[in-house]
TILUM-209790 format. One record per residue (C-alpha): residue in one letter; residue number from 1; x, y, z negated. Coordinates in steps of 0.5 Angstrom, whole numbers, plus 500, padded with zeros to 3 digits. Layout:
[r 'a', NUM, [X, Y, Z]]
...
//
This chain:
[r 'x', 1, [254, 053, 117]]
[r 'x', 2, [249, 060, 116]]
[r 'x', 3, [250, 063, 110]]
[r 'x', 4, [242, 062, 106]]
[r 'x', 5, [237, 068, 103]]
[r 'x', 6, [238, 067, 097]]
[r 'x', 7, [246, 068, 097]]
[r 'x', 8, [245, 074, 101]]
[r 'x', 9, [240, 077, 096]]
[r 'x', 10, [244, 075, 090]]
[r 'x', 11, [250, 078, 093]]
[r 'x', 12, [246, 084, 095]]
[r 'x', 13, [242, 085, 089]]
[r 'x', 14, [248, 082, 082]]
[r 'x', 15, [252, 088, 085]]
[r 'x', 16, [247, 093, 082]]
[r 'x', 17, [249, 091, 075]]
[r 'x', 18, [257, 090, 072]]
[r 'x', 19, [253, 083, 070]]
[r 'x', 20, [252, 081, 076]]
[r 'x', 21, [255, 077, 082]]
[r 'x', 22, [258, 081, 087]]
[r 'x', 23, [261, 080, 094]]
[r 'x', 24, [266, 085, 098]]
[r 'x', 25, [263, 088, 105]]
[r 'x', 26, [268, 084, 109]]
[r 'x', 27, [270, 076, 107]]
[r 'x', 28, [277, 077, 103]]
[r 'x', 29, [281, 073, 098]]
[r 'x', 30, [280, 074, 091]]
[r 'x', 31, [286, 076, 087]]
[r 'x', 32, [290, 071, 082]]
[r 'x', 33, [287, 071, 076]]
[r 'x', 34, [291, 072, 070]]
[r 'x', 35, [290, 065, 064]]
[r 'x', 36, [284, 067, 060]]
[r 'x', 37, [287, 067, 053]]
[r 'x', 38, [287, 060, 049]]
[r 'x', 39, [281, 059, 046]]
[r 'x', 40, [279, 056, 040]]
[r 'x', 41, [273, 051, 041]]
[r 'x', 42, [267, 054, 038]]
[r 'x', 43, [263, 051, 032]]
[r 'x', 44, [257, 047, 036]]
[r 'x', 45, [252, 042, 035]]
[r 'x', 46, [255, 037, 040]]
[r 'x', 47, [250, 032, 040]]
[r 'x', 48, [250, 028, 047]]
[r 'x', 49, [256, 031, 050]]
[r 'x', 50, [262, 025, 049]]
[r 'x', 51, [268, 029, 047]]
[r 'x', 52, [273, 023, 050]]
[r 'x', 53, [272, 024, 056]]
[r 'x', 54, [278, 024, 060]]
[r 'x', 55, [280, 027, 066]]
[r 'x', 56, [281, 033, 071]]
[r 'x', 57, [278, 037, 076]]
[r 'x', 58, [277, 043, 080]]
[r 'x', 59, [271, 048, 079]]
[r 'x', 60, [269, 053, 084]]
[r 'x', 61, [265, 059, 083]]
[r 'x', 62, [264, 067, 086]]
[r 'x', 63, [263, 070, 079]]
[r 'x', 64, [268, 075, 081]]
[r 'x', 65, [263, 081, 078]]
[r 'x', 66, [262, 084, 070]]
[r 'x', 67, [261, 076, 070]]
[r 'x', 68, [267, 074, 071]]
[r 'x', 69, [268, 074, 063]]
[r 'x', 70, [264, 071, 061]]
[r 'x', 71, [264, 065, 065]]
[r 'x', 72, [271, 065, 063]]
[r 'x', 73, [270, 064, 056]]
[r 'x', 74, [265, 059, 057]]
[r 'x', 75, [270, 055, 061]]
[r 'x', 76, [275, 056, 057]]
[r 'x', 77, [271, 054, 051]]
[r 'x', 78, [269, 048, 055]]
[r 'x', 79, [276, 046, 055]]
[r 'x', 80, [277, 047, 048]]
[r 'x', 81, [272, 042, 046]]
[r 'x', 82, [275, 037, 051]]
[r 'x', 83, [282, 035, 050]]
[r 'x', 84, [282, 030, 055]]
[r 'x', 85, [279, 035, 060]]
[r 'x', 86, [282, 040, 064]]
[r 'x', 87, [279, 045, 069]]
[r 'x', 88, [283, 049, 074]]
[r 'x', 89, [277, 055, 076]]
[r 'x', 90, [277, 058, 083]]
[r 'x', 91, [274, 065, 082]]
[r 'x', 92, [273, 067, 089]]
[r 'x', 93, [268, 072, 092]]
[r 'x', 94, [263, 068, 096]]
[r 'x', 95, [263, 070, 103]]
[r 'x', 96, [270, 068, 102]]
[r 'x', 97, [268, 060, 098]]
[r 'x', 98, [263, 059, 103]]
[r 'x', 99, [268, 060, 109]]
[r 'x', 100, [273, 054, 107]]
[r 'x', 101, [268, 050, 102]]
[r 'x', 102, [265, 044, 108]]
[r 'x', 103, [271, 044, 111]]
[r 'x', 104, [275, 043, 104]]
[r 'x', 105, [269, 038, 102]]
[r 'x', 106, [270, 034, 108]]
[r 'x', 107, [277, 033, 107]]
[r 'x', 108, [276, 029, 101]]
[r 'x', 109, [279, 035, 097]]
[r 'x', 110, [278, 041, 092]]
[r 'x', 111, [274, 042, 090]]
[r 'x', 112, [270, 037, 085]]
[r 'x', 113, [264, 042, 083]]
[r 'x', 114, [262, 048, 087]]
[r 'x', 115, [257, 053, 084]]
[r 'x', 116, [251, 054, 090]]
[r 'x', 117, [246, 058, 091]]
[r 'x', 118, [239, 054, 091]]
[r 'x', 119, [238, 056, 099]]
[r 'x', 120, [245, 052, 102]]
[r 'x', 121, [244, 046, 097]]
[r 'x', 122, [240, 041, 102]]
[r 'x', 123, [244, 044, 107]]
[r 'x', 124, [250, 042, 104]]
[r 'x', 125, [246, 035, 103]]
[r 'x', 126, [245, 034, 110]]
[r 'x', 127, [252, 034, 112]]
[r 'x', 128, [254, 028, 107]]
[r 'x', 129, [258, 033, 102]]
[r 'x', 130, [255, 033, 095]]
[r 'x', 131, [254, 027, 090]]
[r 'x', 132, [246, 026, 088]]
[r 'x', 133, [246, 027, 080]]
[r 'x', 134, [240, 023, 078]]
[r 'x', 135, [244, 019, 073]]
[r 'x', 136, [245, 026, 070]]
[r 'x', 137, [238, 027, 069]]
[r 'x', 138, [237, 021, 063]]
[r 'x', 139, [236, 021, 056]]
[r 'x', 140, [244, 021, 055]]
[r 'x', 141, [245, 026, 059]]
[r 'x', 142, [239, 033, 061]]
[r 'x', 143, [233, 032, 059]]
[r 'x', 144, [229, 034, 065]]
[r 'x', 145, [223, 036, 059]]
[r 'x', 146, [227, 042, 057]]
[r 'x', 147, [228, 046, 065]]
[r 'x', 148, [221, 049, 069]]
[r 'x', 149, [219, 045, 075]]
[r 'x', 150, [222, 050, 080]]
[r 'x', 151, [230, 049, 077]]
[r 'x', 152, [229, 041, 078]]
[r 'x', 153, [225, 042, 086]]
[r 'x', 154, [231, 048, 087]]
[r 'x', 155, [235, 043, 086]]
[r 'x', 156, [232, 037, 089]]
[r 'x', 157, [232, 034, 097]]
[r 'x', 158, [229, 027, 099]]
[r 'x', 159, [227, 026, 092]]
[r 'x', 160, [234, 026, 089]]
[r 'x', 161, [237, 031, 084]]
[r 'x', 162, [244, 035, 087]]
[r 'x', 163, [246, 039, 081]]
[r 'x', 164, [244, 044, 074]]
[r 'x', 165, [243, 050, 074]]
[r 'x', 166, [248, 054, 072]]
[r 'x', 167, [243, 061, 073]]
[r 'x', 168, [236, 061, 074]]
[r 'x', 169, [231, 067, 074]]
[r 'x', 170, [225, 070, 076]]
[r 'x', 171, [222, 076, 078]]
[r 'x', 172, [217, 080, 074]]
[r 'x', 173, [213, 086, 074]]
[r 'x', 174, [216, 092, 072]]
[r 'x', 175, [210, 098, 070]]
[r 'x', 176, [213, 106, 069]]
[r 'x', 177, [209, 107, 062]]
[r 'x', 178, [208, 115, 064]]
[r 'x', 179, [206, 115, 070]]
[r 'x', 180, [200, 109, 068]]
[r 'x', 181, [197, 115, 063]]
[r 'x', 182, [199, 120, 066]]
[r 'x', 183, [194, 117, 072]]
[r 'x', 184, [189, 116, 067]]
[r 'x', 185, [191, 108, 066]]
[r 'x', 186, [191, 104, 059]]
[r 'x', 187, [199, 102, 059]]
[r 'x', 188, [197, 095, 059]]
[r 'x', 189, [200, 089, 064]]
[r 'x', 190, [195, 088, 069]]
[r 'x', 191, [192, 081, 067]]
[r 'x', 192, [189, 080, 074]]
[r 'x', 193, [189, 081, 082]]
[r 'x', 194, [184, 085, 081]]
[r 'x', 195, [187, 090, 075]]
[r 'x', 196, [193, 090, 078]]
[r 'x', 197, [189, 093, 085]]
[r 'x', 198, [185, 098, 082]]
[r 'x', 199, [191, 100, 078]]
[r 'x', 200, [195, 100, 085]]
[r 'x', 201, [190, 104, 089]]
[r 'x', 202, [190, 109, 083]]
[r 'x', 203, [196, 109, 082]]
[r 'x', 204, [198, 111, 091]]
[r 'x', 205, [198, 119, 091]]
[r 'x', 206, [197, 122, 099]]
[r 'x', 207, [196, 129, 097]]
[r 'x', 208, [197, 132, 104]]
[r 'x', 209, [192, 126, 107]]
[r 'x', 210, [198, 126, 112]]
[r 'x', 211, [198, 119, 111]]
[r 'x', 212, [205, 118, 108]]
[r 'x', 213, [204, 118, 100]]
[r 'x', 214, [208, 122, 095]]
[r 'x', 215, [207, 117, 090]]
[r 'x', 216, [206, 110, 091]]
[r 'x', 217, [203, 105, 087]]
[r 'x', 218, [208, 100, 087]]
[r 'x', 219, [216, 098, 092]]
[r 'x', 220, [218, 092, 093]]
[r 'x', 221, [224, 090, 099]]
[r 'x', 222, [222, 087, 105]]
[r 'x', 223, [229, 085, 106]]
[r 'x', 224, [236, 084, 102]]
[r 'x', 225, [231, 082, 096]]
[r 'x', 226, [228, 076, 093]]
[r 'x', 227, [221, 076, 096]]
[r 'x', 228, [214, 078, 093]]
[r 'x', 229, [211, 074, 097]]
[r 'x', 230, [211, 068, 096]]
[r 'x', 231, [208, 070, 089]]
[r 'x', 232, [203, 073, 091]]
[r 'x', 233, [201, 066, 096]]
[r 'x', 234, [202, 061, 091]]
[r 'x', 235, [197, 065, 086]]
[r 'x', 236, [191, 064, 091]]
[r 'x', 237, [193, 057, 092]]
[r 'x', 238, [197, 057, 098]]
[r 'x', 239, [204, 054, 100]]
[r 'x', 240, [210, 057, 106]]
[r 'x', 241, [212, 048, 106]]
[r 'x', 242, [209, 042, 103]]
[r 'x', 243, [213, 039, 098]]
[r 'x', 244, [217, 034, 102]]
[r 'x', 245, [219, 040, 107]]
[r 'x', 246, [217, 036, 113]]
[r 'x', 247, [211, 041, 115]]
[r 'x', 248, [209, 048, 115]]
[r 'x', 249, [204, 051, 110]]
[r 'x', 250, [204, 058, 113]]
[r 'x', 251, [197, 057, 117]]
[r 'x', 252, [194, 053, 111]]
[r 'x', 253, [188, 057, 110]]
[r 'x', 254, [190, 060, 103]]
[r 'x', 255, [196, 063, 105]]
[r 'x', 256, [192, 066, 111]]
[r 'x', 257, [187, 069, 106]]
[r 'x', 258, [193, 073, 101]]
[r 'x', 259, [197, 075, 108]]
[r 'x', 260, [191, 078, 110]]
[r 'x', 261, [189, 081, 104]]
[r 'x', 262, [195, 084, 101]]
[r 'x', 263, [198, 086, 108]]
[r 'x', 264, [191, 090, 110]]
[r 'x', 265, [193, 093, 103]]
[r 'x', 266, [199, 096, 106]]
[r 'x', 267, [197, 097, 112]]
[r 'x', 268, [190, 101, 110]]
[r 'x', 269, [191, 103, 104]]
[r 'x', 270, [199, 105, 104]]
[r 'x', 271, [200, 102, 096]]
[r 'x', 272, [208, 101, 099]]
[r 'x', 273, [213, 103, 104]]
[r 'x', 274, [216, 098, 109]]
[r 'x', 275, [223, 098, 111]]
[r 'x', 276, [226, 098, 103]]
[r 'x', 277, [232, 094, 102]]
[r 'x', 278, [231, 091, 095]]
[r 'x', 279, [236, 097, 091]]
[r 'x', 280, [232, 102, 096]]
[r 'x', 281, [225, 099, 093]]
[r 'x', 282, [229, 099, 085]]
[r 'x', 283, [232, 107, 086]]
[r 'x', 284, [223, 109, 089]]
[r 'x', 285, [221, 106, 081]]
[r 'x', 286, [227, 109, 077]]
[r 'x', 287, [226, 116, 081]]
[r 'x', 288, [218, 116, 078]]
[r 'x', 289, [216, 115, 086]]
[r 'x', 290, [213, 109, 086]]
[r 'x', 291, [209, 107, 079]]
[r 'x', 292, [211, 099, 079]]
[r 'x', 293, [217, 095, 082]]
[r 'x', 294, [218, 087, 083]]
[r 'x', 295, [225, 085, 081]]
[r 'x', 296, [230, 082, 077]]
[r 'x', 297, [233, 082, 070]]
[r 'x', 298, [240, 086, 073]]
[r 'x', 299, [235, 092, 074]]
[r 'x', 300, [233, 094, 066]]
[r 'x', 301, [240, 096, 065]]
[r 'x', 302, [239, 101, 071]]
[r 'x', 303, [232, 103, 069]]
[r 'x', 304, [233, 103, 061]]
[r 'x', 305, [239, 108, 062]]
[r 'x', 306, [236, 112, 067]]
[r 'x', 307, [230, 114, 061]]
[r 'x', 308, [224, 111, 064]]
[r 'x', 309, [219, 108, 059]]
[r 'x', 310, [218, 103, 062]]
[r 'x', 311, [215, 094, 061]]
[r 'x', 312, [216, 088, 064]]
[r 'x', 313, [210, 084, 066]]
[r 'x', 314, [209, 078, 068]]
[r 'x', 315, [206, 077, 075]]
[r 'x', 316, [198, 079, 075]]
[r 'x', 317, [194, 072, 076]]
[r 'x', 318, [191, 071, 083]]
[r 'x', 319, [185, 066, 084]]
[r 'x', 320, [190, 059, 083]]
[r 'x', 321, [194, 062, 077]]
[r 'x', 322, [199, 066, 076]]
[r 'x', 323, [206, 065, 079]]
[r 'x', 324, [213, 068, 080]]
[r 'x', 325, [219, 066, 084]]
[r 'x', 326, [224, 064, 081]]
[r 'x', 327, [232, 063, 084]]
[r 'x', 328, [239, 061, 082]]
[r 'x', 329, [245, 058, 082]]
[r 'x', 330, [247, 051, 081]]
[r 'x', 331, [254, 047, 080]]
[r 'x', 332, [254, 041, 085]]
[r 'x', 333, [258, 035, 085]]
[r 'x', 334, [263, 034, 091]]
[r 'x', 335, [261, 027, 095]]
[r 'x', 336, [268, 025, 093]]
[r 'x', 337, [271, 027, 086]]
[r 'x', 338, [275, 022, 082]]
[r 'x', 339, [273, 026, 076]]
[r 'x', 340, [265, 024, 075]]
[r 'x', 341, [264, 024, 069]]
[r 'x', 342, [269, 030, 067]]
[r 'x', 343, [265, 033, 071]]
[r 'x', 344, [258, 032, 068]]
[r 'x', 345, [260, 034, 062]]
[r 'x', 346, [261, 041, 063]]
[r 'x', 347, [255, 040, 067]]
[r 'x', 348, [252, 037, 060]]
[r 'x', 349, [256, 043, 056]]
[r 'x', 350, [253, 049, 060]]
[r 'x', 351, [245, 047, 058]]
[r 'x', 352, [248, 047, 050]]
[r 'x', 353, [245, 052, 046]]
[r 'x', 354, [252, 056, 045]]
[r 'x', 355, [254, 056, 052]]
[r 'x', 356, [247, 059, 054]]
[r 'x', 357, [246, 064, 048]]
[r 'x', 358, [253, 067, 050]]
[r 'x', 359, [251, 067, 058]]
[r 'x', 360, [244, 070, 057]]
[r 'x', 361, [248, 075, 050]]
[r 'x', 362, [252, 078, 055]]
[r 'x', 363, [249, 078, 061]]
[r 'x', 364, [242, 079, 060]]
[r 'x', 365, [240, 074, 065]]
[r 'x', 366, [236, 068, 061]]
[r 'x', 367, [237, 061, 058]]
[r 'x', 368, [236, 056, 063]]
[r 'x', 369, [232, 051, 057]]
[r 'x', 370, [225, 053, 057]]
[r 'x', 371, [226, 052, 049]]
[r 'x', 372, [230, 057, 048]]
[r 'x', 373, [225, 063, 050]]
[r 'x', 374, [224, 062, 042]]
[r 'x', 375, [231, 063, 040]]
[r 'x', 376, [231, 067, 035]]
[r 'x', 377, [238, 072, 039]]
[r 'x', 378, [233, 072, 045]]
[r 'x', 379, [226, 074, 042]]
[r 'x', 380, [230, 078, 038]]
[r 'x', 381, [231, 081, 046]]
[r 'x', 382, [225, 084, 048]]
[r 'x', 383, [227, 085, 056]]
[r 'x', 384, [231, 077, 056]]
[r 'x', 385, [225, 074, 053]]
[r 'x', 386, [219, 077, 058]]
[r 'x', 387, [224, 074, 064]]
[r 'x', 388, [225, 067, 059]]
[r 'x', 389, [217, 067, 058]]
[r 'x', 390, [216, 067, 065]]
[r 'x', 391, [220, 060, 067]]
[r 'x', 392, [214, 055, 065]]
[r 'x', 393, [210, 060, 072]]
[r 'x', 394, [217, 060, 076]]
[r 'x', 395, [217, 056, 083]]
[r 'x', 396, [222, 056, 088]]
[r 'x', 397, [221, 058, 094]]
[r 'x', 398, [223, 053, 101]]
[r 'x', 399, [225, 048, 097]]
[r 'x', 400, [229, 042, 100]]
[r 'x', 401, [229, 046, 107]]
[r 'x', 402, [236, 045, 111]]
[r 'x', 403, [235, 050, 116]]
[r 'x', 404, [232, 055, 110]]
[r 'x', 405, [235, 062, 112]]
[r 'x', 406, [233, 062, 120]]
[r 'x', 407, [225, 059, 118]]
[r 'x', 408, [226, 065, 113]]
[r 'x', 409, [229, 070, 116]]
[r 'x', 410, [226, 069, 123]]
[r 'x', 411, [220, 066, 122]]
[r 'x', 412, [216, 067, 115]]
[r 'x', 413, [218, 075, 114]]
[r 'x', 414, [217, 078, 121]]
[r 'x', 415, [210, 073, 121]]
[r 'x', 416, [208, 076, 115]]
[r 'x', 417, [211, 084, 117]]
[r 'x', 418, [207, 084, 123]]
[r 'x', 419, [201, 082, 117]]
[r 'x', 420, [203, 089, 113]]
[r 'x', 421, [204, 093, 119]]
[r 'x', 422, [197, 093, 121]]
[r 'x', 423, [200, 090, 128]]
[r 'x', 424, [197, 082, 128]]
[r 'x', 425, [192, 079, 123]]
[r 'x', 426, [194, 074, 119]]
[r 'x', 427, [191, 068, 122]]
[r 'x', 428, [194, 070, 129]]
[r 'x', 429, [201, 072, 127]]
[r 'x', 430, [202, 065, 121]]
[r 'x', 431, [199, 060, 126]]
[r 'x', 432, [204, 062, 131]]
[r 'x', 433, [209, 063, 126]]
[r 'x', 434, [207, 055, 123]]
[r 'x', 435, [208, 052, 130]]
[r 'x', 436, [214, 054, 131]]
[r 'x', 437, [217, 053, 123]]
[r 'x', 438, [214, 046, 124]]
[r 'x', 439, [219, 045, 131]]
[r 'x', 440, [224, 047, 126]]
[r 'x', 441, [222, 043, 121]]
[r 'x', 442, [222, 036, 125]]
[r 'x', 443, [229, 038, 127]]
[r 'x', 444, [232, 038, 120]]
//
């Protein structure tokens, strides 16, 4: 089974920060890890967790980064709180966990709840492996009001529920302050695409004329990152599937009109460089190369301790709105667990005020409740909140697709690559790319 985007993006870009997750150049096991310390339950308001709950199962993740503590003090805080449940924890890198997950599934064994990337979810659907949890989503269980439209779809295939996000972020604007006055600009977030354009072609210096700026108005990864792409398609109207991943929406004309104007602003007017990866597209912004940046919450560390004066925005408005891509990581529920409703309390306990707080606290990654962006500890956290504001705009990119890493990666980045390059308008390269997404599609 093919390793999905998303998890590669995740791999590549969590290892950037000690509170992201990370995994090693080359498959290998991880290390047995000592028993966190007992823990004391926490005080809690338990409202809606059942704490008689008996059982015991399995739980695998690859949180093995700066990470990795938290997750255990959550788990352990979990088992403190249920005295009838135990949780024996697998951490192992994902490379590694994903080598041996179907097999094991498939067997009937271990384990009984896996953390996935949102990409693999319909893959792991597909070859009969997870447990739909539409019976978790009721008014005994997660509320669906308290999460975005894009954590429920992440985890949606054929109209059924396959899991709660354990992670779910976004992807903002980041702007150098300096450099906007510097340039004559108010230090302000562009409001709208044509904001955000002037500020662009302002903001892109070719001082030589040669053709290759010394400053660029903006980076961002056209590889090994979570795409802008989608963004900037959704923001004019357009769409990259339908909603029940049977079609193709490349050749839909709104997605033709984003592709071909944002790739006529590359290819003409050089607002940024093509071939980054991701931390390349971070280290040009933190190296006051590029005035502004597409990226993730694991970067303001990064940019903070590197002295930039710098804001976060969310993603300027297009015709249709705005919008962002959101991405994550979701428990999932083996087909065959006997521990079913042990499992769905900790799936129930995650979403719990305390447990939330102490992630987002000590990871800088937002609560998945939509709720909680009006927590006091997350307002109190100006970086945490523009992420945990931006949740209501967030979609998910290629929701319910099976086949998502070879329509990614082979059809939709080169299609629209060739668009940013100046070698294909946008109605060649998408028309040609949604037929042979669409012979994809069918086969699913």
């Amino acid at each position: 089974m093919r390793k999905g985007h998303l998890l590669v993006t995740l791999l590549m870009l969590f290892a950037l920060l000690a509170s992201a997750c990370a995994a090693p150049a080359a498959p290998a096991e991880a290390p047995a890890a000592a028993a966190p310390a007992a823990a004391a339950a926490p005080e809690m308001d338990t409202t809606g967790l059942n704490l008689e709950v008996a059982g015991n199962f399995s739980y695998w993740n690859g949180f093995t980064s700066g990470d990795r503590p938290v997750m255990e003090e959550n788990i352990a805080a979990f088992d403190a709180l249920y005295p009838n449940v135990s949780v024996s924890m697998d951490i192992q890198p994902w490379d590694s966990l994903l080598s041996k997950l179907l097999p094991s599934l498939r067997s009937g064994s271990d384990p009984d709840l896996v953390t996935l990337d949102a990409s693999l979810i319909a893959q792991y659907v597909k070859a009969d492996a997870l447990m739909p949890v539409d019976d978790l989503w009721t008014e005994d269980g997660l509320d669906p009001a308290l999460f975005s439209e894009g954590i429920q779809n992440a985890m949606t295939v054929d109209g059924e529920k396959y899991g709660a996000p354990v992670i779910y972020f976004t992807t903002l604007l980041y702007m150098n302050n300096a450099m906007f006055e510097e340039a004559g600009l108010p230090a302000t977030c562009p409001a709208d695409w044509d904001e955000w354009i002037d500020a662009l072609l302002t903001l892109t210096v070719d001082e030589d004329g040669d053709g290759t700026p010394e400053q660029y108005g903006m980076s961002w990864g056209d590889h090994a990152a979570v795409s802008i792409w989608p963004s900037l398609v959704w923001s004019n109207g357009g769409d990259f599937v339908n909603a029940d991943a049977t079609q193709s929406m490349l050749d839909d004309p709104k997605t033709i009109e984003a592709v071909q104007k944002w790739g006529d602003l590359i290819s003409q007017d050089k607002i940024l460089g093509l071939g980054l990866a991701g931390d390349e597209a971070d280290v040009l912004f933190q190296t006051g190369k590029a005035a502004m940046t597409v990226s993730g919450p694991w970067v303001t560390t990064l940019f903070t301790d590197a002295g930039l004066d710098y804001q976060i925005c969310m993603m300027p408005a297009g015709p249709a709105g705005a919008f962002t891509q959101g991405a994550g990581v979701f428990f999932t529920v083996n087909k065959n667990t006997q521990a079913k409703e042990a499992v769905y309390e900790l799936m129930k306990f995650w979403q719990s005020d305390w447990a939330q707080l102490n992630w987002s606290a000590k990871t800088g990654f937002p609560p998945t409740r939509l709720d909680l962006a009006e927590n006091e500890e997350v307002m109190s956290n100006a970086l945490v909140k523009a992420f945990a504001d931006s949740m209501p705009y967030a979609r998910t990119y290629l929701p319910g697709v099976v086949e998502y890493s070879k329509i990614n990666d082979d059809i939709i980045v080169p299609a629209i690559l060739e668009v940013a390059r100046g070698n294909m308008t946008a109605e060649e390269s998408l028309t040609a790319a949604a037929a042979e997404m669409n012979k994809v599609l069918a086969e699913q």
